[in-house]
C-alpha atoms as one frame of an Amber mdcrd trajectory, in Angstrom:
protein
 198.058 -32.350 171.827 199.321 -31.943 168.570 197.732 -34.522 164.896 201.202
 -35.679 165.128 201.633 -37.426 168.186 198.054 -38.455 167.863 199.442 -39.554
 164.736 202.541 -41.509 167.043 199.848 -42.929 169.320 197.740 -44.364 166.837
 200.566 -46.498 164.875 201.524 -47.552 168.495 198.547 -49.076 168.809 198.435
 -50.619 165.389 201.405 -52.439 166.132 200.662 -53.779 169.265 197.437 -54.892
 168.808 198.891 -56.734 165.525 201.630 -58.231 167.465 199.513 -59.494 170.765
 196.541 -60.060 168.691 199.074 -62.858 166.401 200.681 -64.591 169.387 196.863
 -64.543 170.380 195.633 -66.625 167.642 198.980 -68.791 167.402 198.009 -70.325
 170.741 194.261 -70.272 170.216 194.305 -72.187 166.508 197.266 -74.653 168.535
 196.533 -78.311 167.807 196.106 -80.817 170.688 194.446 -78.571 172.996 192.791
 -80.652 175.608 189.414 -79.976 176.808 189.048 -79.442 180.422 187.520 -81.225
 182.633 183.794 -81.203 183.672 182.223 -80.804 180.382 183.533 -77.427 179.708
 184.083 -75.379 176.698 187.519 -76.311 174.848 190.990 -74.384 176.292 191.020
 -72.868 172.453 187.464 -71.872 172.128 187.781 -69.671 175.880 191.175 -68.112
 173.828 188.982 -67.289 170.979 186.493 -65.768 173.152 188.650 -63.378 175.048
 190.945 -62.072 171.928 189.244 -58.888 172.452 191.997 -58.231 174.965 194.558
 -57.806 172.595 192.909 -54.652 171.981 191.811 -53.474 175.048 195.903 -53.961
 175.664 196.922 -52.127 172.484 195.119 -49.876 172.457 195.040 -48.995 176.932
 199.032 -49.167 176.392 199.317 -46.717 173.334 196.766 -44.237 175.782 198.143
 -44.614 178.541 201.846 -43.899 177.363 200.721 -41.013 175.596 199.321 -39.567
 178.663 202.240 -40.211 180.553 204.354 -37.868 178.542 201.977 -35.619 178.956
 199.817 -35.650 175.554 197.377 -34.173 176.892 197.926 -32.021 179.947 195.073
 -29.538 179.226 192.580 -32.653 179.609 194.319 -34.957 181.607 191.543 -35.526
 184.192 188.975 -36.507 181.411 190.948 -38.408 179.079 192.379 -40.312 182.303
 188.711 -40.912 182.906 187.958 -42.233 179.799 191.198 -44.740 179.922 190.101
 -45.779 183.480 186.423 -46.102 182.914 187.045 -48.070 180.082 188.984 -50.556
 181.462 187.196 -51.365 184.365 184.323 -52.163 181.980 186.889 -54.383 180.025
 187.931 -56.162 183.004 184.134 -57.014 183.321 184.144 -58.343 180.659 186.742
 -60.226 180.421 185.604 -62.106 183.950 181.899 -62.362 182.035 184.127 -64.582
 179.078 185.175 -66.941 181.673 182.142 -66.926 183.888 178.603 -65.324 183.376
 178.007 -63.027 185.588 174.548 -61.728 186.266 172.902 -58.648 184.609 172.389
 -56.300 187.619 176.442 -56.895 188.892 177.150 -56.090 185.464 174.667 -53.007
 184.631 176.380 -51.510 188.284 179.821 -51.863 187.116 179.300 -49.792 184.336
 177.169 -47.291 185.898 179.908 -46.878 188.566 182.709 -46.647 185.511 180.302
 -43.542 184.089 180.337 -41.673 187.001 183.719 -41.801 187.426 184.193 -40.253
 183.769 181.869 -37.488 184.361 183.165 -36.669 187.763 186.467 -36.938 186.454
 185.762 -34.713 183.636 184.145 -31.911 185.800 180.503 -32.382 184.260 177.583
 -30.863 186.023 175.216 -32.513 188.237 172.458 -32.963 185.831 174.414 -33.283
 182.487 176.467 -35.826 184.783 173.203 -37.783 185.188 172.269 -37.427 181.428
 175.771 -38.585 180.487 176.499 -41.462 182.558 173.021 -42.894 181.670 174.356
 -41.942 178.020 176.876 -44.018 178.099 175.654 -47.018 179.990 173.021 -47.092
 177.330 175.280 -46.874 173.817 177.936 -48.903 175.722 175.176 -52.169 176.114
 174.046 -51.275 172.137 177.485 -51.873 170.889 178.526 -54.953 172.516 174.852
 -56.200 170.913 176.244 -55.886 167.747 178.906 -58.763 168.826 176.908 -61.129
 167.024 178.764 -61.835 163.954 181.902 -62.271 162.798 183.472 -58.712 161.701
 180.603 -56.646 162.382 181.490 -54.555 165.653 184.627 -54.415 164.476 183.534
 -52.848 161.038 180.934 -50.410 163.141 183.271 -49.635 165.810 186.112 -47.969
 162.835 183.202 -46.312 161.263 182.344 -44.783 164.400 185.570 -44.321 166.087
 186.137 -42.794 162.771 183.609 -40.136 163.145 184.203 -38.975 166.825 187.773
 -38.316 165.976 187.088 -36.438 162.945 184.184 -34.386 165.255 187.086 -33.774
 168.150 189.387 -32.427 165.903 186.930 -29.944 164.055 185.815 -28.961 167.859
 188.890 -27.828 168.806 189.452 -30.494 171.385 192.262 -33.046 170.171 193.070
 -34.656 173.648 189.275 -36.087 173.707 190.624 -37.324 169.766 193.170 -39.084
 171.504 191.425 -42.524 172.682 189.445 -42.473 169.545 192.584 -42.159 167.435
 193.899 -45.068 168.804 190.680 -47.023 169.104 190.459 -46.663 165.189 194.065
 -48.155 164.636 193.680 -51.039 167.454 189.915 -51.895 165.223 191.801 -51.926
 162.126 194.830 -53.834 163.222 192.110 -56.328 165.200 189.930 -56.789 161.809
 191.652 -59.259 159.913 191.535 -61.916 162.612 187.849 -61.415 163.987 186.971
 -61.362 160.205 184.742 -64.172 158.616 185.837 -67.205 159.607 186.700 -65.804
 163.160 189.740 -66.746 164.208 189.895 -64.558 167.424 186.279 -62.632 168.729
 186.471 -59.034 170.246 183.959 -61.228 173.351 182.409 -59.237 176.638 185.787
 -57.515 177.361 186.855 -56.004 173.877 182.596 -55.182 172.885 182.128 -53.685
 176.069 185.420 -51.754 175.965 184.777 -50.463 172.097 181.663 -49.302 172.972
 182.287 -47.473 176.495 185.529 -45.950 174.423 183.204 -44.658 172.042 180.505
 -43.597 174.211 182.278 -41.649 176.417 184.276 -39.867 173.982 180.874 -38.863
 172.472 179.474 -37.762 175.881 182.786 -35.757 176.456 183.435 -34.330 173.037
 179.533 -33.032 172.948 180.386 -31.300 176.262 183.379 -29.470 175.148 181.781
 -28.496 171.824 181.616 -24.791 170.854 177.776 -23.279 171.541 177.422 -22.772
 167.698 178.020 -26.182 167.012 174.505 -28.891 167.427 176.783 -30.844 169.363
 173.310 -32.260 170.879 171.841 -33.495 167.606 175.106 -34.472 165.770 177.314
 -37.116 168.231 173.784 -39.186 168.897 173.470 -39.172 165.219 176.838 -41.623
 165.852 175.153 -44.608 167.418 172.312 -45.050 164.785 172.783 -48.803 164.343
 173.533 -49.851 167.449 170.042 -48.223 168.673 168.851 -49.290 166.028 169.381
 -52.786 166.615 168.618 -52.978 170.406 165.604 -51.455 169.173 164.832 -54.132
 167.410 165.736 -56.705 169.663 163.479 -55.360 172.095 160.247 -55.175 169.696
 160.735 -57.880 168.091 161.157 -60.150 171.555 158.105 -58.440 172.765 156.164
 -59.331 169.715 156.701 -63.045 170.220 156.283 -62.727 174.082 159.820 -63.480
 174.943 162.480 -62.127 177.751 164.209 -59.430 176.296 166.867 -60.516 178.474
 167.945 -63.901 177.025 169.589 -63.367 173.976 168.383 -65.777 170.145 169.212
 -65.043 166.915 167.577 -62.113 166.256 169.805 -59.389 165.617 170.498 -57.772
 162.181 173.029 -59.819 161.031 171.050 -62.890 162.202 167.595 -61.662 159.813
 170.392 -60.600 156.744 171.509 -64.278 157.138 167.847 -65.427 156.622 167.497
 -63.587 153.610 170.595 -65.399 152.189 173.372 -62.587 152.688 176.726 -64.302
 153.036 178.494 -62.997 157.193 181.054 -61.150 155.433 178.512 -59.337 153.304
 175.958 -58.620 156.522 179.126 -56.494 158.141 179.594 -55.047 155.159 176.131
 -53.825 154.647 175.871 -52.749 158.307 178.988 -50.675 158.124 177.771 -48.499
 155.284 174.456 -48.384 156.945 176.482 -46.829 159.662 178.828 -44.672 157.886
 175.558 -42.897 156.424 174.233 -41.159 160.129 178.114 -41.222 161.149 178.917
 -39.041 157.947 175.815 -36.688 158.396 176.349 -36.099 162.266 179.622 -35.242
 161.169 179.128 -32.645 158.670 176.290 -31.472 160.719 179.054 -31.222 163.221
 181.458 -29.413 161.175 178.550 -26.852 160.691 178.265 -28.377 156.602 175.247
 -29.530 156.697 171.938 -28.048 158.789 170.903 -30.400 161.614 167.598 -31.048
 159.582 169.567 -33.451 157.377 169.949 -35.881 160.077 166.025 -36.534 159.756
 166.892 -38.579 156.668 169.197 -41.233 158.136 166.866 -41.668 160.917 163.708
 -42.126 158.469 165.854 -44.528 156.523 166.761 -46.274 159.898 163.590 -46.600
 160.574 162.449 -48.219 157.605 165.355 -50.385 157.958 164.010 -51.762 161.153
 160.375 -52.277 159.712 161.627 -53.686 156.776 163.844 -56.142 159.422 160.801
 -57.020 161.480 158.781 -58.683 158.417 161.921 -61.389 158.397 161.093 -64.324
 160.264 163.541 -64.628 163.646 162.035 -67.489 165.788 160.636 -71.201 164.554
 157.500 -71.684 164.791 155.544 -73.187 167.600 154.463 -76.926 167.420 151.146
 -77.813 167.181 149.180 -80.019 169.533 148.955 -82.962 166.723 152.590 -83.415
 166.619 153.407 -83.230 170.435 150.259 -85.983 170.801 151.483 -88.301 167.725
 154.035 -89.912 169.330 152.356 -91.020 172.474 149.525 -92.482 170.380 152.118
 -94.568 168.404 153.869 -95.848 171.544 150.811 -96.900 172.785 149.372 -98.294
 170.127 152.746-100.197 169.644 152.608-101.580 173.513 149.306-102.900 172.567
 150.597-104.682 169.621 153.417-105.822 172.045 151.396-107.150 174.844 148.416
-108.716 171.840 151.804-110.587 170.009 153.166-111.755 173.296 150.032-113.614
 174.401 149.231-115.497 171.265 153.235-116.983 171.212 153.527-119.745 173.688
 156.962-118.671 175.825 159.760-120.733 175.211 161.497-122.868 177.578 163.671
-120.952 179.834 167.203-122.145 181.645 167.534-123.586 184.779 166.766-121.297
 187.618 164.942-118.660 185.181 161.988-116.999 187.362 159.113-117.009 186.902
 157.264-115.587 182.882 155.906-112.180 182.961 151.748-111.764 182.657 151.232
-111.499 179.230 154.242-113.932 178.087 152.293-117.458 178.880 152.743-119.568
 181.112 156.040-121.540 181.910 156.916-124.979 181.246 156.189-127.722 183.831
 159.446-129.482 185.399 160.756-132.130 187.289 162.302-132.251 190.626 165.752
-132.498 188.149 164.584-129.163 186.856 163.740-131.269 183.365 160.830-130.323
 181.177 158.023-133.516 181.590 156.862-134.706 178.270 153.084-134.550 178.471
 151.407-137.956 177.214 150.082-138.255 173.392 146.410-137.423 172.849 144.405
-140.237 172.290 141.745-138.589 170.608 138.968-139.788 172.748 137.311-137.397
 175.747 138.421-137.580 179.128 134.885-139.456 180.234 135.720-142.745 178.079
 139.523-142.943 179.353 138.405-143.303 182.346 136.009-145.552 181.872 138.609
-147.884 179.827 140.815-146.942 182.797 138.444-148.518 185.100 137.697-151.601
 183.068 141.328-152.553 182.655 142.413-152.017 186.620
């Protein structure tokens, strides 16, 4: 295949992404959308969620024609691979959007979508174990970084980037193929997932970007030349998204939680903490990417020894430390505040039940039963269901009107 029609392919899916990814928002940002029924999400929010399909469309289309008139014939069977692989993960996905599916379904989809790009591309037995777990790994690491508005998208053109620029300096332009037009369906995608979001790359566009790029990487390090560190360079790649699952998973573990259920945690989440604007936390993360992306590369290109890449990964590592010290979860409450409020309510049913014996209870309405302990006791009445008038006091004990009693009858 030939930079010009991976030239062709790339505009092609440019434009089609643009143009689905448009009509996309034009129905998702539609007044008057009604919510549906049972407490569900909002019609226009589920829109939102899936708009990574646009480009999982642009850019499967753009592929897919390419290979059709035969753009690749002398790597058909992998590249075909790739395209298929990658859109069974997307189709995952996209079911995930509309309804969670469990972790183990999904971790055996995408093991099964692996093999059949290894097998596909004719990889031995034990490099076809090393890659499929390869790319089930990186794949999960990218669609992490879905956690802010712009930033996959910004990683995944930086990275895309770099494995196209790596395929065509290893002499294998059919592998550049699906990155080529991965970078131009990212690019035409970025302006509506950027901050404020009007459309999200969700499950199926995260989990396609990053099998597309993981793949390619497994691939286009199998195909490299033997002089070339192939096996040091095209890791090199995936610096941040490790990096971030990395510290997801310490972090998590630190404060005892399942590293499973997903908080705000993530890069972007600790830059927000420390007062960095979304737009400026994608921004940040893509140049921390394009550093390891553009040293894998040279080291790639044989520019650069492979010892270089030792500074990236120190400065990664830092990065992370440095990340850790931010605070990600609130903290705990104490004992004092969970028992405060039950001492108050009791102490103000005391008060209650003190107040409501010293008032004598007023007269209730006909038929009224009978006053609550506490309340007093109720009014005497008449067969009529009239209050009696109790006599006046006479101001003389009980003994001596009786005696007067007597004395008068």
């Amino acid at each position: 295949m030939n930079v010009l029609g991976i030239i062709a392919s790339g505009v092609a899916a440019l434009f089609i992404t643009v143009a689905l990814a448009k009509s996309a928002r034009r129905v998702a940002l539609r007044p008057h959308v009604p919510n549906e029924p049972g407490g569900r999400a909002p019609r226009a929010e589920a829109l939102r969620r899936t708009g990574g399909a646009t480009v999982v469309l642009g850019v499967g289309t753009a592929t897919g024609v390419a290979l059709w008139l035969g753009a690749a014939d002398d790597a058909a069977g992998s590249v075909g691979g790739l395209l298929a692989g990658a859109g069974i993960v997307a189709a995952l996905g996209l079911v995930h959007d509309l309804k969670p599916l469990r972790t183990a379904l999904r971790l055996g989809v995408q093991i099964a979508a692996a093999t059949l790009v290894v097998c596909l591309a004719g990889l031995p037995p034990a490099a076809g174990v090393l890659a499929a777990l390869w790319i089930v790994l990186v794949t999960n690491a990218f669609a992490l970084l879905d956690h802010a508005d712009g930033l996959l998208t910004a990683v995944g053109l930086v990275t895309a980037a770099g494995l196209l620029t790596c395929a065509l300096v290893g002499g294998a332009p059919a592998l550049a193929l699906l990155p080529a037009t991965l970078v131009a369906g990212l690019a035409g995608f970025l302006l509506h997932t950027w901050h404020p979001a009007r459309l999200r790359l969700g499950a199926a566009g995260a989990q396609f970007t990053g099998f597309a790029m993981a793949a390619s990487g497994a691939l286009i390090q199998a195909a490299a030349p033997s002089g070339r560190a192939a096996w040091a360079a095209l890791p090199a790649l995936a610096t941040v998204a490790l990096a971030d699952s990395a510290l997801v998973l310490i972090s998590r573990r630190r404060a005892a939680r399942s590293p499973l259920r997903d908080t705000d945690d993530h890069i972007a989440h600790r830059l927000r903490r420390v007062r960095v604007t979304v737009p400026g936390a994608a921004v940040l993360t893509a140049l921390w990417a394009a550093v390891p992306v553009a040293t894998g590369t040279l080291v790639y290109a044989d520019l650069l020894h492979p010892a270089w890449l030792l500074l990236p990964l120190a400065g990664t590592a830092a990065a992370v430390f440095a990340l850790l010290r931010i605070p990600a979860y609130a903290p705990p409450r104490t004992g004092s505040s969970r028992t405060t409020p039950s001492r108050t309510a009791a102490a103000r049913r005391t008060q209650t039940s003190g107040v409501g014996a010293a008032i004598p209870a007023a007269a209730s309405a006909p038929g009224a039963k009978a006053a609550a302990p506490g309340q007093g006791a109720p009014a005497a009445r008449t067969a009529a269901g009239h209050p009696t008038v109790p006599p006046p006091p006479t101001g003389r004990p009980a003994a001596e009107a009786a005696a007067a009693a007597a004395e008068r009858g």
